[in-house]
C-alpha positions as CSV (number, residue, x, y, z in Angstrom):
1,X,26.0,33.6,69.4
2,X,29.4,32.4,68.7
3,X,31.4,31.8,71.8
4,X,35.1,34.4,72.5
5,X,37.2,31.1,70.8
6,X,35.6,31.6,67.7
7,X,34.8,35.5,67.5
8,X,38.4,35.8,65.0
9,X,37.5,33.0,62.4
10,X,35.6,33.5,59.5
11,X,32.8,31.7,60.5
12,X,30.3,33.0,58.3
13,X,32.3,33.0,55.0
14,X,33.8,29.6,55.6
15,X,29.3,28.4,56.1
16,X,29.1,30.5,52.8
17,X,31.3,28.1,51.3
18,X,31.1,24.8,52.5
19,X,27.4,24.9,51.9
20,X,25.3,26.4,49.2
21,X,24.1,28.8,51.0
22,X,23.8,33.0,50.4
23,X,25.1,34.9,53.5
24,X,23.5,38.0,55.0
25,X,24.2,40.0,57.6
26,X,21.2,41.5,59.4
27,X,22.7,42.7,62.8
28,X,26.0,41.8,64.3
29,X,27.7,43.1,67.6
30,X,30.8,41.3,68.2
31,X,33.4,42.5,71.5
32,X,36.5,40.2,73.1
33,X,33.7,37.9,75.2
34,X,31.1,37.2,72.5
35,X,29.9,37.8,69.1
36,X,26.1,37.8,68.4
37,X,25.1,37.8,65.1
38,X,21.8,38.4,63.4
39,X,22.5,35.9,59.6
40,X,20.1,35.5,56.9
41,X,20.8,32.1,55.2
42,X,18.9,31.5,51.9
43,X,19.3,28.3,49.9
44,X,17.6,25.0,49.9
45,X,16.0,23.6,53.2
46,X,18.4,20.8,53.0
47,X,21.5,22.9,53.0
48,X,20.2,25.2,55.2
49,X,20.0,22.4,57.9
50,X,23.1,21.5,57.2
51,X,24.6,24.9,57.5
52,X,23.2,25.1,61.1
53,X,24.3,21.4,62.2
54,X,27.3,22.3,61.3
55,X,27.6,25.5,63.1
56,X,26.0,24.0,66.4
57,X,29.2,21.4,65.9
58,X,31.7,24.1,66.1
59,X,29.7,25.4,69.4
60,X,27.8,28.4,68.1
61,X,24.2,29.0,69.5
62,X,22.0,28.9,67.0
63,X,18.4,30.5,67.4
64,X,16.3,30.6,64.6
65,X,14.3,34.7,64.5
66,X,11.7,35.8,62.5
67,X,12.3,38.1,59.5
68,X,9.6,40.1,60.8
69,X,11.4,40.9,63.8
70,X,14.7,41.7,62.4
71,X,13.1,44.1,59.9
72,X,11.1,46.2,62.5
């Protein structure tokens, strides 16, 4: 869940590059008061952890979700 100060930066392409880490956009609904996006992150377990610490710094929520769920 990013919070309405970040909903208009590139937050996903700017984790696609700081970190080697593949992008992908399961779900998303985004309005003026908060964006909630559903990301599939594949790369290493390191960078993946990474990605996410660095994301939680910026203040977005981060819950991990089973594949399973997203897919059904």
């Amino acid at each position: 869940m990013f919070p309405p100060r970040l909903i208009q930066q590139p937050i996903i392409w700017e984790l696609g590059h700081k970190f080697e880490l593949v992008t992908n956009v399961r779900q998303a609904s985004v309005n003026d008061e908060i964006g909630i996006v559903c990301l599939e992150l594949e790369g290493s377990p390191i960078e993946v952890e990474a990605g996410i610490k660095w994301l939680r710094t910026l203040g977005v929520n981060v819950e991990p979700v089973e594949l399973s769920t997203v897919e059904s």
